[in-house]
N, C-alpha and C positions, 0 to 999 in steps of 0.2 A: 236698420238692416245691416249699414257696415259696423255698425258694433257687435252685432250677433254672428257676422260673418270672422269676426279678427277676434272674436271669442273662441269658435269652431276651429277656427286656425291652430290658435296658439293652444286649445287642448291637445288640436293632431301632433301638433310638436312634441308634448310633453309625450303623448301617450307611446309617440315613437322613441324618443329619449330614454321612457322607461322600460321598452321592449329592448335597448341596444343596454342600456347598463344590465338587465338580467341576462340577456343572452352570451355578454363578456363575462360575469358573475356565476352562470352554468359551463362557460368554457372552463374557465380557472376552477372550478368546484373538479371537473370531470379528469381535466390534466392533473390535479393533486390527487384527486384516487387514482390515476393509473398509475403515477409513481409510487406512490403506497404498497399497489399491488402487485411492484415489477419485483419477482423473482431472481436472484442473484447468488449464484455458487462459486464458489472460492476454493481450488484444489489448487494440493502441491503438484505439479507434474512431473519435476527433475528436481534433484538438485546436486551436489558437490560439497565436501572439506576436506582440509588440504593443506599441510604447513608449506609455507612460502619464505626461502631463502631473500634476505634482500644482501646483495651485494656491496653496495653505498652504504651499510651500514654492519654488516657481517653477523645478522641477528637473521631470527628463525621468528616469523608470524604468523597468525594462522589465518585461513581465508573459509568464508562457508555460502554460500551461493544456491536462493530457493527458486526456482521457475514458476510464479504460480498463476492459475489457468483462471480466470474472470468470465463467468458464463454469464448472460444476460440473459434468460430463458423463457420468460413472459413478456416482454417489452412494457413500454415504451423505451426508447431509447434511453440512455443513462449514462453519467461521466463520471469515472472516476477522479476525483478533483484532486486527492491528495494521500498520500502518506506521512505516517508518523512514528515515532516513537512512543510505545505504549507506555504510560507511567502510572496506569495502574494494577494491582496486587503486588507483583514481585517486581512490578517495572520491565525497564526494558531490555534487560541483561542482566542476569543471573549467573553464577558458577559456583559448582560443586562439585565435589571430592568426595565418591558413594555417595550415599544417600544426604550430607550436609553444606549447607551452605557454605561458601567460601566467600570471607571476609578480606580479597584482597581487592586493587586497584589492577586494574590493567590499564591502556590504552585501547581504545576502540572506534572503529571508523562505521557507521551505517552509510550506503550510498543504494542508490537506485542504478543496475549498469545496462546497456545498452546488446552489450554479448550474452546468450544462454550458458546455463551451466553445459552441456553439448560441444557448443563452439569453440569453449576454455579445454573442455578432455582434448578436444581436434586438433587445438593448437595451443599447448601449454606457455608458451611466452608470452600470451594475453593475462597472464596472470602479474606481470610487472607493471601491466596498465590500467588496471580497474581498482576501485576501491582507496585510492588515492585520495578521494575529498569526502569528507563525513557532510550526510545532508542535513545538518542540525535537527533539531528538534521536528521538523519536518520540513516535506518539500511536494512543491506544486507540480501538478500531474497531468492531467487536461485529457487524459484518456474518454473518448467517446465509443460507447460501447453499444450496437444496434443490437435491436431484438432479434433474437436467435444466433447470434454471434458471441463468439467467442475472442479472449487474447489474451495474451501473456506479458508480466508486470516478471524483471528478473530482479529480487532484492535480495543485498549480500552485506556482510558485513568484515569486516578485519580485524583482527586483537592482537595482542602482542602478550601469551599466555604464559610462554618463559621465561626463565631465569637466567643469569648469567651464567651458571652451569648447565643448562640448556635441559631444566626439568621443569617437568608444566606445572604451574599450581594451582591447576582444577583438570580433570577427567572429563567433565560433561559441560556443558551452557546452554542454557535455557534464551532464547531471545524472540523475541514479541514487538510486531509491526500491527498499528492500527490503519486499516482501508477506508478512507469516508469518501464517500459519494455523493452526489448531488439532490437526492432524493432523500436523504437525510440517515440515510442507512450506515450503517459501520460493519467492518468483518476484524477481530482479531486476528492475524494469525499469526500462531507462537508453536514454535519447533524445540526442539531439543536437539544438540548434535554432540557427537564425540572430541576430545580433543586429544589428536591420538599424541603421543609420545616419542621425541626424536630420538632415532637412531645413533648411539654414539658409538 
């Protein structure tokens, strides 16, 4: 009898055992379809360019600054972990002169800033403090974005377009930020912006 009893037992165990491993095995199956399924929109909403006098060095750089809007519009929650620099088709910075590529070097800084394109029009000497530190190749972001919420990622970048006769050598640039999230999602987004031409 206590053999048939520590029999009954230890099947209760298992059978419980293997109610709790499928039941952890249907959570994780149900949490990896809702991230699969969470919807995610990526708009420009502002942005700014804009050559920038730097004083400490008596040169002219240019500055371009995207406001862009991260909708999370199905849920489950979802993070944005990270940005980067796109380095595939044309990469992550392009420049041209009408319609052709331009095969020079500039200097260029990508950073993620903390002021909206907005704040910068409101108070232009914020323009001497942003874009200071390039964020390499990428940088760590930890945005947590709830379902049905919305927020805004402000990325900018800085070049150093002209010459020492103070003429641009490129018209246009092309630059290209990748979005990865934690749900295994990615957003390009890549702009075009003018590079206007100083006043001499």
């Amino acid at each position: 009898m206590k053999v048939n009893a520590l029999l009954l037992l230890l099947i209760a165990i298992l059978a419980i055992g293997a109610l709790v491993v499928s039941f952890v095995a249907l959570n994780r199956a149900q949490s990896a379809r809702e991230l699969a399924l969470s919807e995610i929109i990526v708009e420009e909403a502002n942005s700014m360019s804009t050559p920038v006098y730097h004083e400490e060095t008596n040169k002219y750089g240019y500055l371009t600054l995207y406001d862009i809007s991260i909708a999370n519009m199905s849920g489950p929650a979802l993070k944005l972990d990270r940005v980067a620099k796109t380095t595939s088709g044309v990469g992550f910075l392009s420049l041209l002169k009408g319609p052709d590529l331009v095969n020079a070097q500039v200097n260029a800084k990508a950073f993620i800033s903390e002021k909206g394109s907005a704040a910068i029009k409101n108070e232009p000497r914020l323009l001497k403090s942003i874009g200071l530190e390039d964020m390499g190749d990428a940088v760590e972001v930890g945005m947590t974005i709830a379902p049905g919420e919305t927020k805004v990622i402000h990325l900018g970048l800085t070049l150093e377009p002209y010459t020492a006769d103070m003429r641009a050598v490129a018209n246009m640039a092309l630059v290209s930020f990748e979005l990865l999230f934690d749900n295994g999602k990615s957003y390009i987004f890549q702009r075009g912006f003018p590079i206007y031409p100083l006043q001499q």
